[in-house]
LUMZA-478817 format. One line per 2 residues: number of its first residue (from 1); their letters; for each residue z, x, y of N, C-alpha, C, O. Coordinates in nm, 3 decimals. Atoms other than C-alpha are relative to their C-alpha. Layout:
% residues N
NUM	A	Z/X/Y/Z/X/Y/Z/X/Y/Z/X/Y | ...
This chain:
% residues 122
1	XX	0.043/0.085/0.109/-0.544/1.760/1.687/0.123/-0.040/-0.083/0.210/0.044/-0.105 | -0.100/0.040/0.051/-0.310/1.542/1.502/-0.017/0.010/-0.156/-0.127/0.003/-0.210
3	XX	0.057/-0.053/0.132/-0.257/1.622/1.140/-0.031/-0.166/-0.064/-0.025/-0.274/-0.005 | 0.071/0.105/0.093/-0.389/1.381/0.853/0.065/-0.073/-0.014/-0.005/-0.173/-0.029
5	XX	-0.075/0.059/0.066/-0.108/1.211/0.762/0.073/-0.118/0.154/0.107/-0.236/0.145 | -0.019/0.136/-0.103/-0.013/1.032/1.125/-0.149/-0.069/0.017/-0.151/-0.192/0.024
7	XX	0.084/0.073/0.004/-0.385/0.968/1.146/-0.043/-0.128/-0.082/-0.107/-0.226/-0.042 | 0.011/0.111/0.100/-0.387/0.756/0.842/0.169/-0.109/-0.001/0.211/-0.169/-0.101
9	XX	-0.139/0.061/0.034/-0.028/0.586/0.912/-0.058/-0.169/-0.046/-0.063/-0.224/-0.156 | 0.066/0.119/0.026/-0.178/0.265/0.934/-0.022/-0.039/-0.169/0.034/-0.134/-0.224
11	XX	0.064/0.017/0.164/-0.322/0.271/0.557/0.104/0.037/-0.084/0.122/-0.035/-0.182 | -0.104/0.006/0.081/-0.029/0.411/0.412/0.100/-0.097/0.050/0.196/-0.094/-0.028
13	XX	-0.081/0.133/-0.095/0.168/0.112/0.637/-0.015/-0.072/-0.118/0.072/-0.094/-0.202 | 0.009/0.076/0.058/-0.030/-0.089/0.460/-0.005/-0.011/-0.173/-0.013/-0.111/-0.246
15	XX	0.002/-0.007/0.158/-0.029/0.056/0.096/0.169/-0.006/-0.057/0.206/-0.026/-0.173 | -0.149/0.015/-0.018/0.362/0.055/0.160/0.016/-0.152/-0.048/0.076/-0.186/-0.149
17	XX	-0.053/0.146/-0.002/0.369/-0.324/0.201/-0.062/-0.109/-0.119/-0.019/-0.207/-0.180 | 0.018/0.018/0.187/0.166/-0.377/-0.099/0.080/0.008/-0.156/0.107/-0.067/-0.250
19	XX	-0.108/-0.002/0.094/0.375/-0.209/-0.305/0.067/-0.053/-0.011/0.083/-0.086/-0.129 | -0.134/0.048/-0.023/0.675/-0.371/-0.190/-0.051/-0.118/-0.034/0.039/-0.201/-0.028
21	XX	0.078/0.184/0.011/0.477/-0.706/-0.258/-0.016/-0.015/-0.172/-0.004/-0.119/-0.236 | 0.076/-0.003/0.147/0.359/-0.597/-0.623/0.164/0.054/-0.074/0.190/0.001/-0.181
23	XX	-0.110/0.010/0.011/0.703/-0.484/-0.670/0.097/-0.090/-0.030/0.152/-0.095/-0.141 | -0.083/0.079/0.003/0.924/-0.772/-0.546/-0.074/-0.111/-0.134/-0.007/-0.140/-0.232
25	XX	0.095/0.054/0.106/0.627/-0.983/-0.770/0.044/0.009/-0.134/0.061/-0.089/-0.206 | -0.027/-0.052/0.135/0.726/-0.753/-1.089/0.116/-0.075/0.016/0.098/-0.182/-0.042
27	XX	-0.140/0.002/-0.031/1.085/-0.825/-0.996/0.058/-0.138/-0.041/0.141/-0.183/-0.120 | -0.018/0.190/-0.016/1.081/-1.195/-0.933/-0.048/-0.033/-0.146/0.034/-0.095/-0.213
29	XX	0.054/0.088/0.081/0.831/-1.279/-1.234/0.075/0.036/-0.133/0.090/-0.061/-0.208 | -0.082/-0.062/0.153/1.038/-1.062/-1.563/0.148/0.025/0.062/0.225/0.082/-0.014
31	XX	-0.155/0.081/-0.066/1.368/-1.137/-1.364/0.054/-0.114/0.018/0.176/-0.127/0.023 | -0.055/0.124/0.010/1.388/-1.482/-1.342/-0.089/-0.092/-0.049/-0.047/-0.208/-0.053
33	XX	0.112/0.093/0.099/1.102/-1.651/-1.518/-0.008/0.054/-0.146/-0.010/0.171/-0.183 | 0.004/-0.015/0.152/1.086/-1.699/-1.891/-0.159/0.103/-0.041/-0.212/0.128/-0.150
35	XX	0.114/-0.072/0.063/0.783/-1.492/-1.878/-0.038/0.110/-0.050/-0.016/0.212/0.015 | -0.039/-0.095/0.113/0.711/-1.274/-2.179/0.137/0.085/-0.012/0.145/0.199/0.035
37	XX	-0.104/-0.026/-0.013/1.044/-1.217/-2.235/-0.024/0.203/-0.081/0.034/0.295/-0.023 | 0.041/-0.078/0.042/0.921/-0.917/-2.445/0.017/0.137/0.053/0.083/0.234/0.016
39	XX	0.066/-0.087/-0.122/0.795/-0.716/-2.172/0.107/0.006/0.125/0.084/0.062/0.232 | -0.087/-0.009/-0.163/1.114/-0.771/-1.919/0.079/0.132/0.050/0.129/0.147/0.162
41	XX	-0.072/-0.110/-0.042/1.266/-0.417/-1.956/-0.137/0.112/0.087/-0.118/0.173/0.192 | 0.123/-0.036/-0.085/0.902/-0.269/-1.848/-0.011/-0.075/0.114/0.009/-0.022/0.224
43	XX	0.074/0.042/-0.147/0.791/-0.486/-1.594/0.127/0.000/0.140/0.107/0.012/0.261 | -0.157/-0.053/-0.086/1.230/-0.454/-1.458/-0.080/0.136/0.075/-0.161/0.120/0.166
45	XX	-0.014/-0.116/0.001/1.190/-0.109/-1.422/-0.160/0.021/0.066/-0.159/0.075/0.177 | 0.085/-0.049/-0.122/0.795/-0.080/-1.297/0.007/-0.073/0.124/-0.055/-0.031/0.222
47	XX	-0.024/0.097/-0.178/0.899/-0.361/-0.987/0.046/0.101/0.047/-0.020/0.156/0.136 | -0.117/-0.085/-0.059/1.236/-0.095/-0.941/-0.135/0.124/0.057/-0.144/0.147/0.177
49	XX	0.087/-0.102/-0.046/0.945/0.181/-0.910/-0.117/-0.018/0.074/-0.169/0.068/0.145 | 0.096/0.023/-0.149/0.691/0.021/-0.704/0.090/-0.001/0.096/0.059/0.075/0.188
51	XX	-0.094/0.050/-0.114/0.990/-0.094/-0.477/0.011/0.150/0.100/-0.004/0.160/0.222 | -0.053/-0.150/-0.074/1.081/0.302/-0.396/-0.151/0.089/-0.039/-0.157/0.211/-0.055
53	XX	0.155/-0.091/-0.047/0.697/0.414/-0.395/0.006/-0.067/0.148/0.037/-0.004/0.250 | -0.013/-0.005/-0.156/0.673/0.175/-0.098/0.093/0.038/0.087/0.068/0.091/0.195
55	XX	-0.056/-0.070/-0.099/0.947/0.254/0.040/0.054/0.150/0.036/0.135/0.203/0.112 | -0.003/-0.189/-0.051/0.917/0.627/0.032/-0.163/0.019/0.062/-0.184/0.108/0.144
57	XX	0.119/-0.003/-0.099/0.553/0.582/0.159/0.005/-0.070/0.171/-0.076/-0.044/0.260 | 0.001/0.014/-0.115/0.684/0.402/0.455/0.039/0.123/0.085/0.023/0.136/0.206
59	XX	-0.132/-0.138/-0.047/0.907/0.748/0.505/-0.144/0.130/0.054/-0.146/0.221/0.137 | 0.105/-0.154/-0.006/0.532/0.965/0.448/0.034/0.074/-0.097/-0.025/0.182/-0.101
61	XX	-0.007/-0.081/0.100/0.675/1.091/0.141/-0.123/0.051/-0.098/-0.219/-0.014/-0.137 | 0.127/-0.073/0.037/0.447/1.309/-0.013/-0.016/-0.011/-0.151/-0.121/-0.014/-0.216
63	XX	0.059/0.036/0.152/0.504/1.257/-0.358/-0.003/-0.140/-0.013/-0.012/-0.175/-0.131 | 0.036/0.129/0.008/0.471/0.885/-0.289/-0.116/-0.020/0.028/-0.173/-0.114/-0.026
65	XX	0.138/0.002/-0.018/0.148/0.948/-0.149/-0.060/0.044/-0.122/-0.150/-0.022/-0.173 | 0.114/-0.011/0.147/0.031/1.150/-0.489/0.068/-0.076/-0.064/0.144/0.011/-0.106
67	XX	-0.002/0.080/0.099/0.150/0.879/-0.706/-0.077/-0.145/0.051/-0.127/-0.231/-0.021 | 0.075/0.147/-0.027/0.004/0.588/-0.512/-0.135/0.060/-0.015/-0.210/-0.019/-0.070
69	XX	0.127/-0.035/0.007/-0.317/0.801/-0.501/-0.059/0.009/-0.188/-0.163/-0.028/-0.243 | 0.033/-0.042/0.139/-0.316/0.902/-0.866/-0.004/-0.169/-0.046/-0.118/-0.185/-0.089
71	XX	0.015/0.094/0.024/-0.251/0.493/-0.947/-0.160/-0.049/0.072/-0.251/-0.104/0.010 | 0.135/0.083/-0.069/-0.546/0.387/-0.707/-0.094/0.101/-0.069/-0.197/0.040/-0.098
73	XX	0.153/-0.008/0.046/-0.801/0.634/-0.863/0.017/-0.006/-0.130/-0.068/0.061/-0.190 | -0.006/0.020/0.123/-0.676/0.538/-1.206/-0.055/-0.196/0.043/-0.127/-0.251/-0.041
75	XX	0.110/0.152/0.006/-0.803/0.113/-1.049/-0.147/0.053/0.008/-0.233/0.025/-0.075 | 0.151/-0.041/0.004/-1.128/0.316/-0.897/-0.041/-0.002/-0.127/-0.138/-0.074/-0.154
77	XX	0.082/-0.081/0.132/-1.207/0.450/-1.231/-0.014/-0.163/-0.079/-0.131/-0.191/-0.106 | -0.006/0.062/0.086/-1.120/0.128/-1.432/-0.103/-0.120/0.048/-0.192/-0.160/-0.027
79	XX	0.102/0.070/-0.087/-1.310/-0.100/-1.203/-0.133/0.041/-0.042/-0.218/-0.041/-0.076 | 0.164/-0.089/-0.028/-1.627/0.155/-1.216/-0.006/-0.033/-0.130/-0.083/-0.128/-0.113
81	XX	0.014/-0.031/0.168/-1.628/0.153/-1.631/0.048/-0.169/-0.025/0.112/-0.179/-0.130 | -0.033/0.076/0.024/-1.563/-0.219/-1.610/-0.109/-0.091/0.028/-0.143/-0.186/-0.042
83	XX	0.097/0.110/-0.055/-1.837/-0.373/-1.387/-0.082/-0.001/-0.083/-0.101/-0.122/-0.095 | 0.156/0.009/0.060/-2.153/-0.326/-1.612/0.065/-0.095/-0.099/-0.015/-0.105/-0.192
85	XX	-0.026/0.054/0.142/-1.969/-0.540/-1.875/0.069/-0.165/0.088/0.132/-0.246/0.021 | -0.027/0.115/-0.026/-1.900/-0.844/-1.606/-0.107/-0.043/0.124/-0.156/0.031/0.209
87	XX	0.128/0.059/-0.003/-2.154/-1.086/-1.499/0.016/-0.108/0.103/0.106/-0.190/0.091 | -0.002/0.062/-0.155/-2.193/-1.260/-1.172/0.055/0.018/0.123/0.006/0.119/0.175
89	XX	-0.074/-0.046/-0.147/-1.973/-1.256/-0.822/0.114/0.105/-0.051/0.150/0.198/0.021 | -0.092/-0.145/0.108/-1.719/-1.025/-1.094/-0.072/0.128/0.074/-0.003/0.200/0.145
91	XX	0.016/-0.130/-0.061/-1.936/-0.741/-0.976/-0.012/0.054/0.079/-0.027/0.176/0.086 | -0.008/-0.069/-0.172/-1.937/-0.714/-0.623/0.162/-0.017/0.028/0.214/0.038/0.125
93	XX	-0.164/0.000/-0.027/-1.556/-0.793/-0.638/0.015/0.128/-0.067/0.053/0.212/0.015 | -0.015/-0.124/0.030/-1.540/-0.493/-0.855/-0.044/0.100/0.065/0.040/0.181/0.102
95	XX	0.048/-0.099/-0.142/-1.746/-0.273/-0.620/0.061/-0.012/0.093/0.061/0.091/0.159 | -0.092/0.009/-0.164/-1.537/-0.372/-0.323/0.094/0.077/-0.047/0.115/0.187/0.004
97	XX	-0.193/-0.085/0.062/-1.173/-0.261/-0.542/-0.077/0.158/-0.007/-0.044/0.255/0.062 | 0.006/-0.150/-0.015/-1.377/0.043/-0.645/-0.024/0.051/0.163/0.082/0.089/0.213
99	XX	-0.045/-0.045/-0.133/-1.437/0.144/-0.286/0.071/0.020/0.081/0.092/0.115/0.155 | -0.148/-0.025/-0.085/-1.156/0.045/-0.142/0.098/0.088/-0.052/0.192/0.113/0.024
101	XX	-0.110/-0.038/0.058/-0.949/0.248/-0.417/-0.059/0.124/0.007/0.009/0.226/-0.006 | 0.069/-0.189/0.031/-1.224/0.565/-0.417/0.041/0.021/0.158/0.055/0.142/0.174
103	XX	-0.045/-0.036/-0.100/-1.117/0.559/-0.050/0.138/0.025/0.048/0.191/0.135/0.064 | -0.147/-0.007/0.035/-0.801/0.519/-0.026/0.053/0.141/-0.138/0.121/0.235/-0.099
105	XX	0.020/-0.130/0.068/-0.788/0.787/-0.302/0.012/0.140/0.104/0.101/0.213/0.149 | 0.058/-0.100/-0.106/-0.971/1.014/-0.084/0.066/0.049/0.097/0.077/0.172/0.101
107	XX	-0.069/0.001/-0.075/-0.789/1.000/0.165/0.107/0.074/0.039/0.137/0.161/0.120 | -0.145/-0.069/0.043/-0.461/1.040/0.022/-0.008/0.118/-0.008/0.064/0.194/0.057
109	XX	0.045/-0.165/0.061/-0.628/1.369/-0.152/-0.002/0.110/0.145/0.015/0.232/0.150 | 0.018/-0.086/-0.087/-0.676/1.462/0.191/0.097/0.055/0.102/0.082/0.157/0.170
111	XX	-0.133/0.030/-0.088/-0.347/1.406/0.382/0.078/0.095/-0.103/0.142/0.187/-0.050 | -0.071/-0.106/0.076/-0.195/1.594/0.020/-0.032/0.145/0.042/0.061/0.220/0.070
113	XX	0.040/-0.099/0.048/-0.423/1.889/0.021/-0.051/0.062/0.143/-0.142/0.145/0.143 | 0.035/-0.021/-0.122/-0.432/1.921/0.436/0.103/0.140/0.008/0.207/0.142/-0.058
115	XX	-0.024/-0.088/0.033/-0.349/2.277/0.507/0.061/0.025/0.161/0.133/0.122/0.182 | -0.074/-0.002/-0.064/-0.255/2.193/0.862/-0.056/0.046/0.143/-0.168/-0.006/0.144
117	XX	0.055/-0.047/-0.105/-0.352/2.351/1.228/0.007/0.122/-0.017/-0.079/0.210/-0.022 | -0.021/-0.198/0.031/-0.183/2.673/1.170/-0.034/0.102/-0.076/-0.033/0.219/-0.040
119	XX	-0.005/-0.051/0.116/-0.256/2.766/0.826/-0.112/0.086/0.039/-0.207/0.047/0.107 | 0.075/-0.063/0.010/-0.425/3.055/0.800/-0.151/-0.035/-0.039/-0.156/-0.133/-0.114
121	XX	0.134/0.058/0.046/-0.868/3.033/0.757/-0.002/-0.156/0.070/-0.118/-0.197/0.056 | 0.030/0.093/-0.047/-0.812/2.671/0.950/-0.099/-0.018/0.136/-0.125/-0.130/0.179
């Protein structure tokens, strides 16, 4: 049996290339656009840290996995405590993010907190 973490490569592949997307995004938009100039040493600095979440999740890094997990069930949650207060196709788009993020979550939780073939009680 293969452990948790090549089984799911795929999903962290793809939560990798997200990042790196929401990242270069931060990067590009408070780097070279006049936009909220305010806000450009934050949104600098969270691009620089999405940039090296994905690319330590392409690696399987493990504390890139609990921080992308801890971000996605901090959307689950905000999503869930958000829908009853928006009104039309808003709430099945919110039910989809929460699912996709309570899974993805899950997941992660499970690939962290996998104890392995060998581990003793397995």
């Amino acid at each position: 049996m293969m452990p948790a973490a090549v089984r799911y490569l795929g999903m962290f592949r793809t939560a990798a290339v997200v990042s790196l997307l929401l990242g270069l995004s931060w990067l590009w938009t408070f780097g070279f656009t006049p936009y909220r100039p305010q806000y450009r040493p934050y949104g600098l600095a969270l691009g620089v840290i999405a940039l090296l979440i994905g690319i330590f999740l392409f690696r399987g890094a493990k504390f890139a996995i609990a921080i992308s997990a801890l971000g996605t069930g901090i959307v689950c949650l905000s999503a869930v405590l958000f829908a009853p207060q928006v009104h039309g196709p808003g709430i099945l788009f919110l039910a989809g993010l929460a699912i996709v993020m309570g899974l993805y979550t899950a997941l992660s939780l499970r690939v962290l907190f996998d104890r392995g073939e060998n581990a003793p009680g397995a």
